[in-house]
DRENBADREN-844588 format. One line per 2 residues: number of its first residue (from 1); their letters; for each residue x, y, z of C-alpha. Coordinates in Angstrom, 3 decimals. Each point is the difference from the previous one (the first is absolute). Layout:
! DRENBADREN-844588
NUM	A	X,Y,Z | ... .
END
This chain:
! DRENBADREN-844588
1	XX	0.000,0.000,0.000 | 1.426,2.814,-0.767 .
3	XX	0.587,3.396,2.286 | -2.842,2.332,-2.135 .
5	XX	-2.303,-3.135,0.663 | 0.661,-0.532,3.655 .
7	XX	-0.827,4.064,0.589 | -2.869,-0.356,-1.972 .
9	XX	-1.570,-3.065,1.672 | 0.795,1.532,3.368 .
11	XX	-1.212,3.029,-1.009 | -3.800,-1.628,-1.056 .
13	XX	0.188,-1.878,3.180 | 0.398,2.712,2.398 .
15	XX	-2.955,2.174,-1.865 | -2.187,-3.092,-0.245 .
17	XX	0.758,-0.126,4.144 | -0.474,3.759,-0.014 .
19	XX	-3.307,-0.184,-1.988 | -1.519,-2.844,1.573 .
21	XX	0.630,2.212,3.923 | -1.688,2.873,-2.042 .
23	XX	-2.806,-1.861,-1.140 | -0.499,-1.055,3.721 .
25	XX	-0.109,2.983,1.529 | -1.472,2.303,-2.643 .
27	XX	-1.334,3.183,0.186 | -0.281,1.007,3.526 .
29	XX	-4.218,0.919,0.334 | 1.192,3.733,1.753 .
31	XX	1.726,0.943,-3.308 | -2.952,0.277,-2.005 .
33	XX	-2.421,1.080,2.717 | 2.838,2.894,0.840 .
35	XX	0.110,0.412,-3.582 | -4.463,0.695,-0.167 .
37	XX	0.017,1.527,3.372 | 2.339,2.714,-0.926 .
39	XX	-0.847,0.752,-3.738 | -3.688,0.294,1.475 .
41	XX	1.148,2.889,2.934 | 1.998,1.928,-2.467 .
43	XX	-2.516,-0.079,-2.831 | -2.670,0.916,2.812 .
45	XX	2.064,2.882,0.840 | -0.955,1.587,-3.047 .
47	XX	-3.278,-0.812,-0.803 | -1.685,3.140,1.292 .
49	XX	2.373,2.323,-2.065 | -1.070,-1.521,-3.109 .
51	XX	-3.429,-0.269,1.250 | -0.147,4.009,0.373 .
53	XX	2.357,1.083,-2.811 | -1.745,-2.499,-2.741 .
55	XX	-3.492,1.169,1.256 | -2.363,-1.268,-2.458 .
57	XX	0.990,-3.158,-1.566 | 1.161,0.772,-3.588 .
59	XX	1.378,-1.614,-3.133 | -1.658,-4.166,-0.098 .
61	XX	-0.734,0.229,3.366 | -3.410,1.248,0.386 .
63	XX	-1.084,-2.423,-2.529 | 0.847,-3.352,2.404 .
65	XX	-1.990,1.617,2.687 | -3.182,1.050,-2.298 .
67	XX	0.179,-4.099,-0.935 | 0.648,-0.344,3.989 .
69	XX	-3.087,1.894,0.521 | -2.292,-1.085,-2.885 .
71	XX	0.760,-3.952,1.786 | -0.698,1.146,3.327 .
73	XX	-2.537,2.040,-0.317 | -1.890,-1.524,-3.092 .
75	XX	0.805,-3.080,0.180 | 0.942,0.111,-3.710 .
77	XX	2.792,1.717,-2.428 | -2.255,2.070,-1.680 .
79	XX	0.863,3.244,0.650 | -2.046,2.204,-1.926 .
81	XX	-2.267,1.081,2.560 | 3.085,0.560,2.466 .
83	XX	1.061,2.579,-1.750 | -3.348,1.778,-0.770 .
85	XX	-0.500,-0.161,3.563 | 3.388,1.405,0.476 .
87	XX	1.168,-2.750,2.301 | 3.518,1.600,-0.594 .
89	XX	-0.385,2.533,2.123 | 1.090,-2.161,3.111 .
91	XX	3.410,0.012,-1.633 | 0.592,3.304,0.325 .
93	XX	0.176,3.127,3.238 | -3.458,1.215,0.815 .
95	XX	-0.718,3.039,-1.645 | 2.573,-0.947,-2.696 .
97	XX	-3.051,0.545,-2.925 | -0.721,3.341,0.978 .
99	XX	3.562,0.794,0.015 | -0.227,1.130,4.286 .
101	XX	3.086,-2.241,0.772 | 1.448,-0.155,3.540 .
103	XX	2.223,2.618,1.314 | 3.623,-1.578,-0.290 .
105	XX	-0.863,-2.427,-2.153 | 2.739,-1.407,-2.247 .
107	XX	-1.197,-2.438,-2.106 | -1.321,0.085,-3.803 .
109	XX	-1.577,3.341,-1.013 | -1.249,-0.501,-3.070 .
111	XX	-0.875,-3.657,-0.394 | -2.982,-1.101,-2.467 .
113	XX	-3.514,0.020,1.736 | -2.350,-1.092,-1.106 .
115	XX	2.792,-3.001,-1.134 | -0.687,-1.090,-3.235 .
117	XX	-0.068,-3.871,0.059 | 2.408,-2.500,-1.455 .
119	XX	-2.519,-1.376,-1.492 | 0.316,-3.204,-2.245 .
121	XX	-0.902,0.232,-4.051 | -2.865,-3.005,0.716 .
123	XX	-1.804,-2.098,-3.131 | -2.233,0.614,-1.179 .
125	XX	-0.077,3.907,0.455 | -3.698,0.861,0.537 .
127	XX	0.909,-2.033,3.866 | 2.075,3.051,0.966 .
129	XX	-1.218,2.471,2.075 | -1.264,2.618,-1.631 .
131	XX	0.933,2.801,2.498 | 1.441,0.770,3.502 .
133	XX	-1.857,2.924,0.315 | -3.027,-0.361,2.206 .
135	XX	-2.161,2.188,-1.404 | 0.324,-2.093,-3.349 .
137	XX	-2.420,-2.723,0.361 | 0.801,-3.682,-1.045 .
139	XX	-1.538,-2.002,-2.893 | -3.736,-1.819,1.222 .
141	XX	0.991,-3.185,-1.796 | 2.632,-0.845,2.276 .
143	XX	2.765,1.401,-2.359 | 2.518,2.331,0.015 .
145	XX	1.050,-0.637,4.349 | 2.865,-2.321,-0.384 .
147	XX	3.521,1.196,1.158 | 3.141,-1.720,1.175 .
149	XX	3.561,1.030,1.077 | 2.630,-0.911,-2.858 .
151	XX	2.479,-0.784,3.037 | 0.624,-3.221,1.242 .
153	XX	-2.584,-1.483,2.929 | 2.473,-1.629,1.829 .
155	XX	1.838,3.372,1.881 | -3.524,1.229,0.936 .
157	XX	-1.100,-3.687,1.141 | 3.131,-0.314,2.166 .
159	XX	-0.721,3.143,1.766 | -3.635,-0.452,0.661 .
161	XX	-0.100,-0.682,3.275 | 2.661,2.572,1.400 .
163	XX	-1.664,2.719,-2.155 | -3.477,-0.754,1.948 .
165	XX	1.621,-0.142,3.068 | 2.396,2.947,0.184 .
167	XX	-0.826,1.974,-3.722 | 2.984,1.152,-1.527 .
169	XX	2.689,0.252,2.445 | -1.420,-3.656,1.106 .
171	XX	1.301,-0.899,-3.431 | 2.780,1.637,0.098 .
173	XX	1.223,-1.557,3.328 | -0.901,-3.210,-1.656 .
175	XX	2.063,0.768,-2.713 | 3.174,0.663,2.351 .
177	XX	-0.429,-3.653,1.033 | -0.019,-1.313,-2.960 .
179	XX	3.257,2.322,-0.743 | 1.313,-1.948,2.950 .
181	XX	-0.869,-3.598,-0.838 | 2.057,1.010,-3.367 .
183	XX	2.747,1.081,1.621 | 0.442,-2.777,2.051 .
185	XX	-0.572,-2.054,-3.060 | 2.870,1.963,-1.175 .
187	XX	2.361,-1.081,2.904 | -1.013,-3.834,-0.452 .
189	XX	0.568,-0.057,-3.560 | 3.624,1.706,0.471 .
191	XX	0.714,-2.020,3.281 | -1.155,-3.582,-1.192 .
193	XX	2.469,0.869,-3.409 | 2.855,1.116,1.215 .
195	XX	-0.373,-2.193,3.808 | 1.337,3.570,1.527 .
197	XX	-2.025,2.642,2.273 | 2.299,2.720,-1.021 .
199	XX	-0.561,0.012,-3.550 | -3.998,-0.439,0.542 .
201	XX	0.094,2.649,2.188 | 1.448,2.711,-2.363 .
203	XX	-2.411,-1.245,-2.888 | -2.322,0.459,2.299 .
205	XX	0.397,3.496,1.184 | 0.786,1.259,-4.083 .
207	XX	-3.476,-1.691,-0.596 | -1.869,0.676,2.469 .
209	XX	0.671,3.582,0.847 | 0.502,1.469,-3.692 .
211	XX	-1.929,-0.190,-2.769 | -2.287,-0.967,-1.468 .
213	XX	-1.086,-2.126,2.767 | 0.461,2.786,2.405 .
215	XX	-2.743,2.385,-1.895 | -2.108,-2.721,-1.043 .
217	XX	-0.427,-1.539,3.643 | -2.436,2.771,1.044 .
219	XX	-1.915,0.275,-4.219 | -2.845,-1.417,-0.989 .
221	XX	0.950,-2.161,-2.630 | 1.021,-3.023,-1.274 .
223	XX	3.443,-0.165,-0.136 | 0.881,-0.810,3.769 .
225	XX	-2.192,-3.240,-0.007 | 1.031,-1.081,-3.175 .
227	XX	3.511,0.246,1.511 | -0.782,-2.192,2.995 .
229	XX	-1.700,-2.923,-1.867 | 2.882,0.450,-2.481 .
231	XX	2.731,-0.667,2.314 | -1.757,-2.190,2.347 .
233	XX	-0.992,-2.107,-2.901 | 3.478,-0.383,-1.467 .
235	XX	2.008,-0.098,3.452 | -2.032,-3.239,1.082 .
237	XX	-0.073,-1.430,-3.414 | 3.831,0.299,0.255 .
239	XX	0.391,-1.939,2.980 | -2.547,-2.701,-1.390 .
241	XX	-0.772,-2.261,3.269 | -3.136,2.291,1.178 .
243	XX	-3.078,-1.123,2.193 | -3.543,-0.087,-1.152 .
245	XX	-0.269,3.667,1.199 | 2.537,1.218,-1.599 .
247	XX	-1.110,-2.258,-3.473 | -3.144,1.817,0.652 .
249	XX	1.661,3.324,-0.033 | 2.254,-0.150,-2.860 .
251	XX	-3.222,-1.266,-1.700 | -2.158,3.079,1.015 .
253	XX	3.369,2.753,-0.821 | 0.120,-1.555,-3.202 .
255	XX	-3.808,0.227,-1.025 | -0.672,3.399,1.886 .
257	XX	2.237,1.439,-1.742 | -1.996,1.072,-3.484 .
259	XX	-2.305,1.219,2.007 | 1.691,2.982,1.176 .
261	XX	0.772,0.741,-3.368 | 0.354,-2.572,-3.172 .
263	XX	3.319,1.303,-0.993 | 0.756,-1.995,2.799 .
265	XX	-0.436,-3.186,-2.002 | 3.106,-1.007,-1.591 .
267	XX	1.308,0.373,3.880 | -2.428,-2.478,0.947 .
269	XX	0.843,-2.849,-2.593 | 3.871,0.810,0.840 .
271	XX	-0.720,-0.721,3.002 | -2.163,-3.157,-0.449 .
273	XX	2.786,-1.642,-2.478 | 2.447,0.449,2.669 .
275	XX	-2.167,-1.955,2.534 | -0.588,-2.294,-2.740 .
277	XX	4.047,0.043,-0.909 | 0.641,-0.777,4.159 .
279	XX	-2.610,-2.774,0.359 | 1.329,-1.777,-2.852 .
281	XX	3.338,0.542,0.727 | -0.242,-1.219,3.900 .
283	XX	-2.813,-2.861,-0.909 | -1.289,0.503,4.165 .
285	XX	-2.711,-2.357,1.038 | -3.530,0.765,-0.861 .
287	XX	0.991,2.171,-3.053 | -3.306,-0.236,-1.978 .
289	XX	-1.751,1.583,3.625 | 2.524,2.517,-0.863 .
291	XX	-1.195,0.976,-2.792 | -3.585,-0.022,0.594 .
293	XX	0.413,2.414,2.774 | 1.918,2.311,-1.914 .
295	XX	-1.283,-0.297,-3.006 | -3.689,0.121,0.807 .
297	XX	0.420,2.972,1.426 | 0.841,1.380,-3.461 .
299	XX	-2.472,-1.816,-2.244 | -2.438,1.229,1.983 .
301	XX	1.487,3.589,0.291 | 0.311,-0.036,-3.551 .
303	XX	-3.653,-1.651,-0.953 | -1.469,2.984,2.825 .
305	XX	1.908,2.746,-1.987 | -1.113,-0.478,-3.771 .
307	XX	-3.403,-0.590,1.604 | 0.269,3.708,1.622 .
309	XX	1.499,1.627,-3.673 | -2.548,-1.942,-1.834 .
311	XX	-3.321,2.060,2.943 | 1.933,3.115,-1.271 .
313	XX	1.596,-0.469,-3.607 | -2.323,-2.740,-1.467 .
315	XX	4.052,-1.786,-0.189 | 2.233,-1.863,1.617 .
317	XX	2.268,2.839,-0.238 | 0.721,3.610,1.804 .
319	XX	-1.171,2.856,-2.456 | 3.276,1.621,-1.354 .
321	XX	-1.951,2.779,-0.220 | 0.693,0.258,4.073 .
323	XX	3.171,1.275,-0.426 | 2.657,2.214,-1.770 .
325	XX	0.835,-3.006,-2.380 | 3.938,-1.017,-1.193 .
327	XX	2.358,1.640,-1.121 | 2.104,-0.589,-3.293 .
329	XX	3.857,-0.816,-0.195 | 1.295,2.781,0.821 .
331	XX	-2.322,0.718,2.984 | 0.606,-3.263,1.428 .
333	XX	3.657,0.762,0.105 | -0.651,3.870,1.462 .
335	XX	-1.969,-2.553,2.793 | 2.783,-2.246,0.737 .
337	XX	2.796,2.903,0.440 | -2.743,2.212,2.064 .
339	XX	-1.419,-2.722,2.175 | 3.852,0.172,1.802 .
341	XX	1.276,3.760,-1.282 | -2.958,2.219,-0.354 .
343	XX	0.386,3.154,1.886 | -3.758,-0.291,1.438 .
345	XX	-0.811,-3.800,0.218 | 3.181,-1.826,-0.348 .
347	XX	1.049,-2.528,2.010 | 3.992,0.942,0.275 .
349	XX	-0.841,3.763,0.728 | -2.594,-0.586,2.579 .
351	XX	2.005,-3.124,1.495 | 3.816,-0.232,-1.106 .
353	XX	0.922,-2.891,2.200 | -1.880,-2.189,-2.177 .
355	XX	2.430,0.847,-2.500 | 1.783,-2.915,2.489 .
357	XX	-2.849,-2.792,-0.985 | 2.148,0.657,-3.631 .
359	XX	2.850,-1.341,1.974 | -1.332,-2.616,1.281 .
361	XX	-1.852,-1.361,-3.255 | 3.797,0.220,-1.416 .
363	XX	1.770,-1.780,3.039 | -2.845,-3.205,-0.261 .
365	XX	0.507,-0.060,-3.605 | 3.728,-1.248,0.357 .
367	XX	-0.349,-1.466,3.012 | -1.668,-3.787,-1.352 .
369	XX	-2.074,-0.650,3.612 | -1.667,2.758,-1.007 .
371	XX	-0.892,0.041,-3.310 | -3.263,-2.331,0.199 .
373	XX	-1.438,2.709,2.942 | 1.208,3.207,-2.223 .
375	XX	-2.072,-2.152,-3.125 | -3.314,-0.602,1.890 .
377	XX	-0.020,3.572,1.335 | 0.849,1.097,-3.473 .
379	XX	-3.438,-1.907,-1.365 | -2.027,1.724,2.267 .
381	XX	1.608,3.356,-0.244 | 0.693,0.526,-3.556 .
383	XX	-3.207,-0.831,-2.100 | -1.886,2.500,2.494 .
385	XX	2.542,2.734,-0.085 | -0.574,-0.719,-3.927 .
387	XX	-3.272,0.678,0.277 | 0.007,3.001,2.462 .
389	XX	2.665,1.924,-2.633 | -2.182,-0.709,-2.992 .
391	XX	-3.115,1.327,2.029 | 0.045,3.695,-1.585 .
393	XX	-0.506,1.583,3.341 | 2.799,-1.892,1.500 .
395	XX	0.792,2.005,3.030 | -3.437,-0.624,1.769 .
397	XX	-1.609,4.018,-0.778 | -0.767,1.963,3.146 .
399	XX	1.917,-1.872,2.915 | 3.309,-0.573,1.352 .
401	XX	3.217,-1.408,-1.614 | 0.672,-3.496,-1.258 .
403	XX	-3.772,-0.670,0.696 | -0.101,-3.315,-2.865 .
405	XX	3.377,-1.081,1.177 | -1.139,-0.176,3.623 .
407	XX	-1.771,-3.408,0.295 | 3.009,-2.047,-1.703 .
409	XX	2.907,1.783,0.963 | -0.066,-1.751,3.702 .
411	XX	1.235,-3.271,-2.047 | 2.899,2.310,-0.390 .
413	XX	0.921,-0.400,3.512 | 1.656,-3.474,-0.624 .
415	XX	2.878,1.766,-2.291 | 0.339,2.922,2.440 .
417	XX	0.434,-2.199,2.657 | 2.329,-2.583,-1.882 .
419	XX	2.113,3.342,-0.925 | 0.550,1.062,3.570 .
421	XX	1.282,-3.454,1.338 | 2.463,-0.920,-3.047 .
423	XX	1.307,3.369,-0.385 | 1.196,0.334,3.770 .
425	XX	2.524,3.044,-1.062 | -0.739,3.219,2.380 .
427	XX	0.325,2.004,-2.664 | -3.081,-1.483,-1.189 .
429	XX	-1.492,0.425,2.765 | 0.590,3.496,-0.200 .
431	XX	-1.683,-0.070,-3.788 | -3.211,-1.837,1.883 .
433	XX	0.421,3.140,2.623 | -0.155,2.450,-1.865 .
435	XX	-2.548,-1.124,-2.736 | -2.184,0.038,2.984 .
437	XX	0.426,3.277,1.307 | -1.194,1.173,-3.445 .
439	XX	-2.838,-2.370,-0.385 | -1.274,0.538,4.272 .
441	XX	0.403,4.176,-0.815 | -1.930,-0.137,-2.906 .
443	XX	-2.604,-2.165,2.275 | 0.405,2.690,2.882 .
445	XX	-0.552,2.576,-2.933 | -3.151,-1.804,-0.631 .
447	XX	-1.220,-0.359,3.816 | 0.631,4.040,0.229 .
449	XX	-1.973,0.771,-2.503 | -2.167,-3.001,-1.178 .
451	XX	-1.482,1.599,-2.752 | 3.456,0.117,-1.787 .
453	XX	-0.313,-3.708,-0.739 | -2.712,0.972,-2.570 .
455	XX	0.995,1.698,-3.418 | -1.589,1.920,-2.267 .
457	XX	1.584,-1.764,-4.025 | 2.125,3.140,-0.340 .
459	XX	3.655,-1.148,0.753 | 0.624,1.754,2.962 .
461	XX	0.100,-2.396,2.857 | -1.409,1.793,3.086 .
463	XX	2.117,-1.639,2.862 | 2.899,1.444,-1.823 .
465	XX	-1.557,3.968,-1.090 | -1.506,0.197,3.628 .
467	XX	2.177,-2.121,2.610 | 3.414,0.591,-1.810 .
469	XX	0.194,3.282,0.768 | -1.135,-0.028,3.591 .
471	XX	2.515,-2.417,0.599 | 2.873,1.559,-1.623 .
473	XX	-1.039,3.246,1.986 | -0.197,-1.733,3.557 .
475	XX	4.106,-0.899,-0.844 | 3.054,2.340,1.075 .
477	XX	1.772,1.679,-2.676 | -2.890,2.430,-1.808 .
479	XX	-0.417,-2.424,-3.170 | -1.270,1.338,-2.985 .
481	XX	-3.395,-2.015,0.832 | -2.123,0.881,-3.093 .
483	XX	2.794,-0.500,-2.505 | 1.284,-3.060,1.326 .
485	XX	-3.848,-1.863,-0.248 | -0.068,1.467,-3.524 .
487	XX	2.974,-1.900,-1.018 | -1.241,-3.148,1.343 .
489	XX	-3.639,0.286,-1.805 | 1.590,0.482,-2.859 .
491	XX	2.176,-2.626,0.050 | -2.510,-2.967,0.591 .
493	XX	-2.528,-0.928,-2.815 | -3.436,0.031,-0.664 .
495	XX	-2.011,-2.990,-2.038 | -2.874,1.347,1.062 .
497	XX	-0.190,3.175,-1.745 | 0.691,-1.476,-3.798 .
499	XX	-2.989,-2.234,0.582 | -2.488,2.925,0.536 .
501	XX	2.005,1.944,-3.024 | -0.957,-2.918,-2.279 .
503	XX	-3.411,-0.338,1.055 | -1.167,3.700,0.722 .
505	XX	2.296,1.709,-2.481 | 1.789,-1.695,-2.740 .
507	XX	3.058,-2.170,-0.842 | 2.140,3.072,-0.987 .
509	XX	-0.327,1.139,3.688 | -0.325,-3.642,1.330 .
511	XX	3.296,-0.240,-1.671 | 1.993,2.588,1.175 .
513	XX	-1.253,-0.942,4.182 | 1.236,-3.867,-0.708 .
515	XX	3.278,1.448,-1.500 | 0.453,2.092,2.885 .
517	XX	-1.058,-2.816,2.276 | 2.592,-2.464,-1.235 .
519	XX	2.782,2.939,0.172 | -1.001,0.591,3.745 .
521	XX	0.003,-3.490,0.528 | 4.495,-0.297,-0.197 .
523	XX	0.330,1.449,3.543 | -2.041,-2.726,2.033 .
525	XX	1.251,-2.806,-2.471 | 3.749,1.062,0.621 .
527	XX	-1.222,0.046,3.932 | -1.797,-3.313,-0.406 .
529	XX	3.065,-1.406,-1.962 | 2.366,1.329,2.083 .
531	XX	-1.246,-2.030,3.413 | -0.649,-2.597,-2.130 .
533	XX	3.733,-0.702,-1.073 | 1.212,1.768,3.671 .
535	XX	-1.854,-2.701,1.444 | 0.992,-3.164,-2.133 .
537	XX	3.738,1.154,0.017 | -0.074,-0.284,3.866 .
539	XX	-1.618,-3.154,0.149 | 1.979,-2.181,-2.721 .
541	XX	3.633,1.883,0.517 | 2.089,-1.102,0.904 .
543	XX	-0.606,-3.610,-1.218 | -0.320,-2.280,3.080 .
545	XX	3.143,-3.064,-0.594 | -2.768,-2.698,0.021 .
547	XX	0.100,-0.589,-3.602 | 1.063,-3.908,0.250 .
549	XX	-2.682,-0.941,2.353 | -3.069,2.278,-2.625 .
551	XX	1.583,-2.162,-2.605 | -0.711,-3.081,1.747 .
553	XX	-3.211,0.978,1.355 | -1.240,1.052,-3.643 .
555	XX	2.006,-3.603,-1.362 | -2.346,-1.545,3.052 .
557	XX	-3.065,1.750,0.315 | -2.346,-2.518,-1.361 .
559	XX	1.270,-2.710,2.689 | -0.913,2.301,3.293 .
561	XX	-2.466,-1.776,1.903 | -3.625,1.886,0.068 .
563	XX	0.242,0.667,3.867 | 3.529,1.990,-0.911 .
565	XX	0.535,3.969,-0.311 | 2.725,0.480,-1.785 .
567	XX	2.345,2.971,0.896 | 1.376,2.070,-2.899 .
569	XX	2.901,0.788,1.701 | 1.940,-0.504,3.481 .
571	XX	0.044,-2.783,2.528 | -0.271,2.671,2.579 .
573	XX	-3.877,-0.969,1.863 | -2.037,2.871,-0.498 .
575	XX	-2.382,1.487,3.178 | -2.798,-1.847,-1.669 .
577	XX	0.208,-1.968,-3.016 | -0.883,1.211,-3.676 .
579	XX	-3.587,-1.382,-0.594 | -0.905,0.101,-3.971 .
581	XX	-2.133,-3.096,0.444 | 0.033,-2.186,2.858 .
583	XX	-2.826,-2.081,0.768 | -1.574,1.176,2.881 .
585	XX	-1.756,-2.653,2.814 | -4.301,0.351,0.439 .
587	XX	0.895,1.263,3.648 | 2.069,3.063,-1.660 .
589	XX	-2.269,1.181,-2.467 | -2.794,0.256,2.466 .
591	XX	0.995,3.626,0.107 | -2.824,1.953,-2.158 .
END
């Protein structure tokens, strides 16, 4: 046997030792109740600041709760007569109509009321309500009073009860929870991957405490579930060996999903082929019960929904009609570069220490463990980010950044958290530092002043015009405050902006925005690029002198017992072991 060999063998037996202790001890249960219990405090601390400062509901919001209403109130989703009895007025300050508003009050000024609906484009036409306006009586014949919400039911469903218990900052608070059981979600899914609480706990805090998740914990819509059942759904599909509560879970993530929204499909049947993939792969006992848990869940799900577009379209299918449509090839692409690098909505500007997830991605793509996680995340990411950057309106209209990105990116964690325990470097560290002192003072930016996380399309990011220069002025030295923010706005791009120049202008003024958009766009690329190499040069240099014992471990790979984890590197036994896929007992994964 030769030397390389001997390390190597010792090497698998000592992680297959340290594995096996990991596996028996697991996740302590105070981690991930610490994790809820203080998510939940912080995100309560700010509930009634956004409660006074985004004073009525606005943007999709005040569309779930007219549903919410209709349901409760009703007993149906016709809402035609809700809103020519003005039912909305419960969503907004007395006295709001007749424009008397409270003395100090800080919320909207000038929101729509009466609201006009989000109504549906129903078949055939003569069902649809004819008018909202009391005075304007209804058809005799029974025609003419039909109206439904184009927006999802599921959001308005799932808040229900706490919106008849506590109204809207009932929902809210419920919301926060929910922000909460995602977070801790978050810190599973890193600390289950990478077998480390450090790591977990720094993808959690740049997750939980930035956003999008941040904004979108205390927002009516339905990005923040979709998140949860996302990562809950893939996080215990990964680790396979799950109880009949958990089966039954997966099963109802994976079917509620479309109806939040039905862009959320393709997320759904990513998901379901991975549980599919991990059933047949493991071949557990009872594996057709399996199925029919899971699985019935969606058949069902799926039978329910073209039953409800068929009451409303006379179709299987949503009405296109709904919505703003797709865009063509060179939209899609102004989508893809403005879901990370717009100056309003993009994910990067908003959030720069996701720019890190990039990093990550990279680091599992060489690394082979890896590679099967980074592939299944990559099915359920990509053909929804697809969709979401050929959806002409691609950064989510009136509400705040990275909206469409927010209920997948939480699969994103995995990479993050993968980055931050192979690339053990301080200076990286220091990267992860201070990407987050951008991403939490944008956040803080956003708590100040919550109205700043909503943008009128008009390129000029508000956190940045408004908060900028307050908090260049609060620093020593007398900066040129003013000068300094215009600098920055005008070095950061807009996508949005050519999209209303096609549409509302022409494509001589459509063209001359996107040209300008893709020359503003070299100053957060360089940035992007610039952590990206930054980061890979510290973690891969210099090269680590284990070269003989990869080469047998590559030569070998296919002979490595099931039960194994094989180290890329080292003999050295790490705090916990790497975990890319180790079968996990029925007493461990009775964690939910």
């Amino acid at each position: 046997m030769s030397p390389a060999q001997a390390t190597y063998d010792a090497a698998l037996v000592d992680s297959s030792q340290s594995a096996t202790r990991h596996v028996a001890r697991g996740v302590r249960w105070w981690e991930t109740l610490s994790i809820f219990v203080l998510t939940s405090v912080v995100l309560s601390l700010f509930i009634p600041r956004i409660l006074t400062y985004l004073d009525p509901v606005t943007g999709d919001e005040p569309f779930y709760l007219m549903t919410a209403i209709s349901m409760w109130e009703d007993h149906d989703l016709n809402e035609c007569n809700n809103y020519r009895d003005f039912d909305e007025e419960r969503l907004y300050p007395p006295g709001y109509a007749l424009f008397k508003l409270p003395r100090g009050f800080k919320g909207w000024d000038k929101a729509p009321l009466p609201l006009m609906p989000h109504n549906a484009q129903i078949s055939p036409w003569w069902r649809a309500c004819v008018s909202t306006d009391p005075e304007d009586p209804l058809p005799d014949d029974g025609t003419g009073n039909e109206m439904y919400s184009k927006h999802g039911l599921g959001l308005s469903l799932l808040i229900l009860p706490s919106f008849v218990i506590g109204d809207r900052a009932g929902v809210v608070f419920f919301l926060t929870l929910l922000g909460a059981a995602l977070a801790a979600n978050v810190y599973l899914f890193a600390r289950e991957s990478t077998g480390k609480m450090m790591p977990a706990l720094l993808t959690w805090v740049a997750f939980a405490f930035t956003a999008p998740q941040m904004p979108y914990s205390y927002l009516i819509f339905p990005e923040l579930p979709a998140a949860l059942f996302v990562i809950y759904a893939f996080r215990r599909i990964r680790l396979w060996n799950n109880n009949t509560l958990q089966l039954a879970l997966i099963g109802f993530s994976i079917a509620f999903l479309p109806w939040l929204h039905y862009r959320f499909v393709p997320v759904s049947a990513g998901l379901f082929a991975y549980f599919v993939y991990q059933e047949f792969k493991h071949r557990g006992a009872a594996r057709w019960g399996k199925y029919v848990l899971v699985a019935a869940q969606s058949v069902v799900s799926a039978v329910l929904l073209m039953a409800f577009f068929y009451h409303r379209y006379e179709t299987i299918y949503p009405n296109p009609d709904d919505h703003a449509g797709i865009s063509d090839v060179a939209g899609t692409i102004r989508g893809v570069v403005g879901l990370f690098i717009d100056q309003q909505w993009g994910l990067f500007i908003a959030a720069p220490i996701f720019i890190l997830a990039l990093v990550g991605v990279l680091v599992m793509a060489v690394e082979r463990g890896w590679r099967k996680d980074l592939l299944w995340i990559g099915i359920v990411f990509l053909p929804y980010f697809a969709l979401i950057a050929n959806y002409a309106q691609w950064w989510g209209e009136w509400c705040p950044p990275a909206r469409y990105l927010a209920s997948v990116l939480p699969l994103l964690a995995l990479p993050f958290a993968v980055s931050l325990d192979n690339i053990k470097s301080v200076l990286y560290k220091g990267i992860y530092g201070a990407l987050l002192a951008l991403s939490i003072l944008v956040m803080a930016g956003f708590l100040s002043q919550p109205k700043w996380m909503y943008n009128q399309p008009n390129g000029k990011s508000l956190v940045i015009l408004n908060g900028l220069p307050e908090l260049l002025r609060s620093l020593p030295g007398n900066l040129p405050a003013r000068s300094i923010t215009d600098e920055v706005l005008a070095s950061l791009p807009t996508f949005v902006v050519p999209y209303f120049a096609y549409t509302r202008v022409g494509e001589e003024l459509g063209d001359i925005w996107s040209a300008l958009a893709w020359e503003r766009s070299i100053v957060p690329v360089l940035f992007v690029g610039f952590v990206l190499v930054t980061s890979l040069a510290i973690a891969w240099w210099p090269k680590r002198d284990t070269s003989e014992i990869a080469s047998y471990q590559d030569d070998h790979a296919d002979e490595q017992p099931s039960h194994m984890v094989s180290l890329p590197v080292a003999v050295e036994e790490p705090e916990i072991a790497v975990l890319p896929s180790v079968e996990l007992s029925q007493k461990e994964s009775s964690r939910p």
